[in-house]
C-alpha positions in Angstrom: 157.4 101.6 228.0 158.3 104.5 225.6 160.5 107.2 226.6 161.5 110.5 224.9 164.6 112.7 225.3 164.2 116.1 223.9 166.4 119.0 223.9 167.8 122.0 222.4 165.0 124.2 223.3 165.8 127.8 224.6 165.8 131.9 224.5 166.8 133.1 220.9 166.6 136.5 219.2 164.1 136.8 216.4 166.0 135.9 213.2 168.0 133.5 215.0 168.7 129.7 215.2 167.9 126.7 217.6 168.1 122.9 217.3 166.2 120.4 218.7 166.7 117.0 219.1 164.6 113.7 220.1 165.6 110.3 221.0 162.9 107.7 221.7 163.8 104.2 223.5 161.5 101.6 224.2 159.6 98.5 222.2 159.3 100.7 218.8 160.4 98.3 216.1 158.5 100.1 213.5 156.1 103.3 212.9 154.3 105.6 210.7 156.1 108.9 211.3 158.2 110.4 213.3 157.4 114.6 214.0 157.6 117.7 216.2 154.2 119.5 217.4 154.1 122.6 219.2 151.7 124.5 221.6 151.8 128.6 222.2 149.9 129.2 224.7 146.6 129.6 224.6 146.5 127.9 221.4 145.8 124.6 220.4 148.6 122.0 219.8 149.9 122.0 216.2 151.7 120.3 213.4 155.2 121.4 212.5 156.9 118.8 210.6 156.7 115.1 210.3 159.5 112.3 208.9 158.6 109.1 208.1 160.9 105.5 208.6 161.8 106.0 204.7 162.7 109.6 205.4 159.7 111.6 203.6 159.1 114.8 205.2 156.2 117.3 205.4 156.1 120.7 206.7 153.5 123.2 208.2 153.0 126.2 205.6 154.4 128.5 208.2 157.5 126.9 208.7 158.0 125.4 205.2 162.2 126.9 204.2 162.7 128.2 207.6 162.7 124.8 209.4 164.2 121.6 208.7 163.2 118.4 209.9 165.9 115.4 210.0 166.4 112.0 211.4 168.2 108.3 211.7 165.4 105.9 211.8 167.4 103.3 212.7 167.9 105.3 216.3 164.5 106.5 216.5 166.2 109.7 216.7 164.5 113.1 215.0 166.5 116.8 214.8 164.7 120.2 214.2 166.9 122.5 212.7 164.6 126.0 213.1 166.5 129.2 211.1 165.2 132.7 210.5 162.8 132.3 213.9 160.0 134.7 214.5 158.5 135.4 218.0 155.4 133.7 216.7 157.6 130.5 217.1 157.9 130.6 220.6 155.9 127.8 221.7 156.6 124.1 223.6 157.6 121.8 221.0 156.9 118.2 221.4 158.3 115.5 219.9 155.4 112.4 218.6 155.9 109.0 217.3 152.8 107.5 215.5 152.6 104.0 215.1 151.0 102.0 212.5 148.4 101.0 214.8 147.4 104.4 215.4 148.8 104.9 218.7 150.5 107.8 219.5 153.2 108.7 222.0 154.4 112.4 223.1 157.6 113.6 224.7 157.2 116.0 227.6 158.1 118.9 225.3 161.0 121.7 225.0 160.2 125.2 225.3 161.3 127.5 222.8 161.3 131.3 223.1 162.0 133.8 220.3 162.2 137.3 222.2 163.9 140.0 221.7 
């Protein structure tokens, strides 16, 4: 059984800050990457940014040097630190671990709005 805790979502002003944060328990020794997805709606799910167990990192173009995506791999635990946010952030952010095997697991997701 794999569970996720996610937080730090919210209501921020556009050019503001917000922090998320993901900690996944459960039988996950090892895995491919670590990332955050999000869904606006009426839109399909997408990638935001991805860590893997060695720490590399990769980005979605539209959030490359606004976001930054962190981790301790040896907690299965991943931050989002999200600056400079737009309204065309606001979506429900999930947090994914994707196994070697080619499994993937998914967090219930945090909602983040950017309104003014």
């Amino acid at each position: 059984q794999v569970q996720f805790v996610e937080s730090g979502g919210g209501l921020v002003q556009p050019g503001g800050s917000l922090s998320l944060s993901c900690v996944v328990s459960g039988r996950i020794f090892s895995y491919d990457y670590m990332g955050w997805y999000r869904q606006a709606a009426g839109k399909q799910r997408e990638l935001v940014a991805t860590r893997t167990m060695a720490g590399g990192t990769n980005y979605a173009d539209s959030v490359k040097g606004r976001f930054t995506i962190s981790g301790d791999s040896a907690k299965n635990t991943l931050y989002l630190r999200m600056n400079f946010l737009k309204p065309e952030d606001t979506a429900l952010y999930y947090c994914t671990v994707h196994l070697f095997s080619g499994a993937n697991y998914w967090g219930q997701g945090t909602q983040v709005t950017v309104s003014s």
